[in-house]
C-alpha positions as CSV (number, residue, x, y, z in Angstrom):
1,X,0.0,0.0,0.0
2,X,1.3,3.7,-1.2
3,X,-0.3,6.2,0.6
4,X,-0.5,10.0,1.2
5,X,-1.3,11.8,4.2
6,X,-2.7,15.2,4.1
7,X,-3.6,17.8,6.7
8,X,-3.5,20.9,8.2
9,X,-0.8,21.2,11.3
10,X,-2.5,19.6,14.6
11,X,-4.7,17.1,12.2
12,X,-2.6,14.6,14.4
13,X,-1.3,13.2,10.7
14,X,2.2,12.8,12.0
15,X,1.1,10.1,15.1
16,X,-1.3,8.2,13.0
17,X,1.6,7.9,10.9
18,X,3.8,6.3,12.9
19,X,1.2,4.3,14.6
20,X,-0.1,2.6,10.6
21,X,3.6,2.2,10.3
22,X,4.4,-0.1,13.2
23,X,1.0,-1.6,12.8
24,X,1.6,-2.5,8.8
25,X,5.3,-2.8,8.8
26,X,4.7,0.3,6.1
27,X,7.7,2.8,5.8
28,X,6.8,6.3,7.4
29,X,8.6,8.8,5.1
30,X,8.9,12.5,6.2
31,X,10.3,14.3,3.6
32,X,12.4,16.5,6.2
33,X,13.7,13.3,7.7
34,X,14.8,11.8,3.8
35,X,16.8,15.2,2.9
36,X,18.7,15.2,6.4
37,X,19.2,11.4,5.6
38,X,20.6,11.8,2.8
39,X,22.9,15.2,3.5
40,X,24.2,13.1,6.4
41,X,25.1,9.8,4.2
42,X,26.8,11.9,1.3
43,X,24.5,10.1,-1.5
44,X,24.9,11.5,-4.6
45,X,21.2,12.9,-4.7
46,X,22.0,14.5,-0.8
47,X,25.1,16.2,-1.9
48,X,23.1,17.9,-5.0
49,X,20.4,19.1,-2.2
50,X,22.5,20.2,0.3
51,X,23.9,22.4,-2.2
52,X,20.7,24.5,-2.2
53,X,20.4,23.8,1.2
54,X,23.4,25.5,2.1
55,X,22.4,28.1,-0.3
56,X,19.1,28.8,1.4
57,X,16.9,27.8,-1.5
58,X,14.3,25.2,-1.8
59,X,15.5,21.8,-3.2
60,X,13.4,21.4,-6.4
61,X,10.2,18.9,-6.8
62,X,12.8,16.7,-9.2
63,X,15.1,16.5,-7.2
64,X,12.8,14.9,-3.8
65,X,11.1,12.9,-6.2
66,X,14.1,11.1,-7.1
67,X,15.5,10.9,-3.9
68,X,12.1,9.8,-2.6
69,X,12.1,6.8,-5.3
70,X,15.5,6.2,-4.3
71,X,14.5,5.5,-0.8
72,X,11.4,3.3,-1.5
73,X,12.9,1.0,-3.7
74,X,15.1,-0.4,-0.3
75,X,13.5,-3.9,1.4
76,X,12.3,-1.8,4.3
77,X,9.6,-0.4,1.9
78,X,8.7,-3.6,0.2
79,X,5.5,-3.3,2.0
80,X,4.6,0.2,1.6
81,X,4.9,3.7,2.6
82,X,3.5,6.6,3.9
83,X,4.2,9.7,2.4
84,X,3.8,12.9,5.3
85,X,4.6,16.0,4.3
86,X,4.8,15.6,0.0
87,X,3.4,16.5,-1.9
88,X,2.2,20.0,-0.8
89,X,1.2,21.5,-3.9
90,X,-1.0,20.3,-7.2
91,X,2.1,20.3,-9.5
92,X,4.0,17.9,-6.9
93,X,0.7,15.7,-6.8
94,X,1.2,15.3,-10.6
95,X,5.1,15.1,-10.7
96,X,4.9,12.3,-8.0
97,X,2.3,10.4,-9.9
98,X,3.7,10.9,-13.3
99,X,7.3,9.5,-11.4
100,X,5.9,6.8,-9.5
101,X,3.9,5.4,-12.8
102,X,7.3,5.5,-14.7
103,X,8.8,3.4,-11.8
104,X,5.7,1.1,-11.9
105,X,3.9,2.1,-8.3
106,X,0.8,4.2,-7.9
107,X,-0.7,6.1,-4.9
108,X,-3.1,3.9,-3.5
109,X,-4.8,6.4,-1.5
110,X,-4.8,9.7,-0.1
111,X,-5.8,10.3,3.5
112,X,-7.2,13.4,4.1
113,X,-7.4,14.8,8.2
114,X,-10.3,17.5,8.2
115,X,-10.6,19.5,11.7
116,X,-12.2,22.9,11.9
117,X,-9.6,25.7,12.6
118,X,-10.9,26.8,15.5
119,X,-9.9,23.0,17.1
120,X,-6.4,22.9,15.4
121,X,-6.1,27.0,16.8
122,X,-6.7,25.1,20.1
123,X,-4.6,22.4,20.0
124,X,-1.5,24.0,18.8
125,X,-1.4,26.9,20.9
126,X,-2.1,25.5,23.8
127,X,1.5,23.5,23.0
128,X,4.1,24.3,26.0
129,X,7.6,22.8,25.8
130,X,9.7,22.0,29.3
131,X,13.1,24.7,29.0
132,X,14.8,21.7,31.1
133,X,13.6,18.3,29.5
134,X,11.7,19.2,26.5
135,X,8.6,17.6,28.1
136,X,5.3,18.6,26.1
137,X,2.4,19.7,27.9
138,X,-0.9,20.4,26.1
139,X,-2.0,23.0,28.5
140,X,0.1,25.9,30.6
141,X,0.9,24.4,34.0
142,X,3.1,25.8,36.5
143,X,5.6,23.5,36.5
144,X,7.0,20.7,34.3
145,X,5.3,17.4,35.3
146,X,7.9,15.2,34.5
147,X,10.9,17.7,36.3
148,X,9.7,20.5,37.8
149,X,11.5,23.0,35.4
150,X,9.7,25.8,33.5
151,X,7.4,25.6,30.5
152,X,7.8,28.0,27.7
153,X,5.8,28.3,24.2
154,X,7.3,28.3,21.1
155,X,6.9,31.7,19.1
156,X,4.7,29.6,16.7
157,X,2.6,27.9,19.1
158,X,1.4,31.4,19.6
159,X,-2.7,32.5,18.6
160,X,-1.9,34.9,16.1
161,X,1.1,33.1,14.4
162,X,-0.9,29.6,14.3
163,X,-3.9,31.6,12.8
164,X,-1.0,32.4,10.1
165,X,0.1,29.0,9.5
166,X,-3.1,27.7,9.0
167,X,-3.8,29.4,5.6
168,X,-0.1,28.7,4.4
169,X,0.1,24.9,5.6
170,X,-3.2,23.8,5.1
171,X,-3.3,21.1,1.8
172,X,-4.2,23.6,-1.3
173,X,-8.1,22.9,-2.6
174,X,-6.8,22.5,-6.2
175,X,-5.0,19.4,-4.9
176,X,-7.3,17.7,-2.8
177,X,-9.5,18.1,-5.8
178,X,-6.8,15.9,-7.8
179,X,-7.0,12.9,-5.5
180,X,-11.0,13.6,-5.2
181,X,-11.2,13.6,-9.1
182,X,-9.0,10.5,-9.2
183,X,-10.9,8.3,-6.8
184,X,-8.4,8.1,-4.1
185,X,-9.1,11.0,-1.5
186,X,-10.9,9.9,1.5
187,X,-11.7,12.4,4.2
188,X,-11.2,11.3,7.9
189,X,-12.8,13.2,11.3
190,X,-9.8,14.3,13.2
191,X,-11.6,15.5,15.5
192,X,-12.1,12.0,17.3
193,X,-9.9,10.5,19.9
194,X,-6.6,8.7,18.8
195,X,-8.1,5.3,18.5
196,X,-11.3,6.0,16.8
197,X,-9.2,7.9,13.8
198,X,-6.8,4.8,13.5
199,X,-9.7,2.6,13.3
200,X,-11.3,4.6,10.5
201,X,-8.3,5.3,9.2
202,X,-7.9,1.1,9.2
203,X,-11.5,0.8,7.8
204,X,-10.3,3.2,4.8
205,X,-7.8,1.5,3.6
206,X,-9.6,-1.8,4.2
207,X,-11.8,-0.8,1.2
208,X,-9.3,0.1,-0.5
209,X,-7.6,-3.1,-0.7
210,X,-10.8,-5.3,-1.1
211,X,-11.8,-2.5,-3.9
């Protein structure tokens, strides 16, 4: 199974991610994670990106599609992936597809986490990080729970600047439409507890296999 996760920041995308993963034995790829992966292993593919890197530029769509197929055709991925974080836009939708057709794969499915913004304006701001452990509280307390040092909020885990993020980081309509259009979006609640989205999420790609 080749799937594509897609959500606003505090969708909770990035646990139900790792949870399918040790569930299916399906490779969790964060693009982040796969650049830094590859910077740090001196692949050819990493050296070309951490040239713009070092630059300050944005390594081009090409170029993380090709280290992307790199990485998935490795054992570890025999069963599947997870994509979380790519594509973000319509055109790297389309690149991705047209790429992974070439290589004779296919998105399977794209999982889409729909929460209103007033919920994800909750949940991320209400984000506090332990200055002495890194412990992370989802409400202001006065102490650390776990060491008694002080809890501080990240400059964007604040109101206004999640607000921001929200229109910038939510999945563009034009693209969702592309996996709608193609059959392969479904929309999950995000607003349920942990276990009720893994379940559907479970349920979802059920279907899609027996389809």
């Amino acid at each position: 199974m080749y799937l594509v996760l897609l959500g606003a920041p505090g969708t909770g995308k990035g646990t139900q991610a790792k949870i399918l993963g040790e569930r299916q034995g399906w490779l969790h790829l964060s693009t982040g994670d796969m650049l830094r992966e590859a910077v740090a292993a001196q692949t050819e593919l990493g050296r070309q990106a951490k040239s713009y890197m070092d630059a300050g530029s944005l390594v081009p769509d090409e170029l993380v599609i090709d280290m992307l197929l790199e990485r998935i055709a490795r054992p570890d991925a025999e069963a599947g992936f997870i994509l979380d974080g790519f594509p973000r836009t319509l055109a790297q939708a389309k690149a991705l597809d047209e790429a992974l057709e070439r290589a004779g794969k296919a998105i399977d499915v794209a999982l889409h986490f729909v929460a209103p913004d007033e919920e994800l304006v909750r949940r991320l701001s209400n984000r506090w990080i332990c200055r002495r452990c890194g412990y992370i509280a989802n409400r202001r307390l006065a102490e650390c729970p776990a060491c008694g040092g002080e809890l501080y909020q990240r400059e964007d885990d604040r109101e206004d600047t999640v607000r921001t993020r929200l229109q910038t980081q939510k999945p563009p309509a034009d693209m969702v439409a592309y996996y709608r259009d193609h059959g392969k979006l479904v929309e999950i609640d995000a607003m349920q507890p942990v276990e009720r989205v893994t379940d559907d999420l479970l349920n979802a790609i059920g279907r899609v296999k027996s389809a």
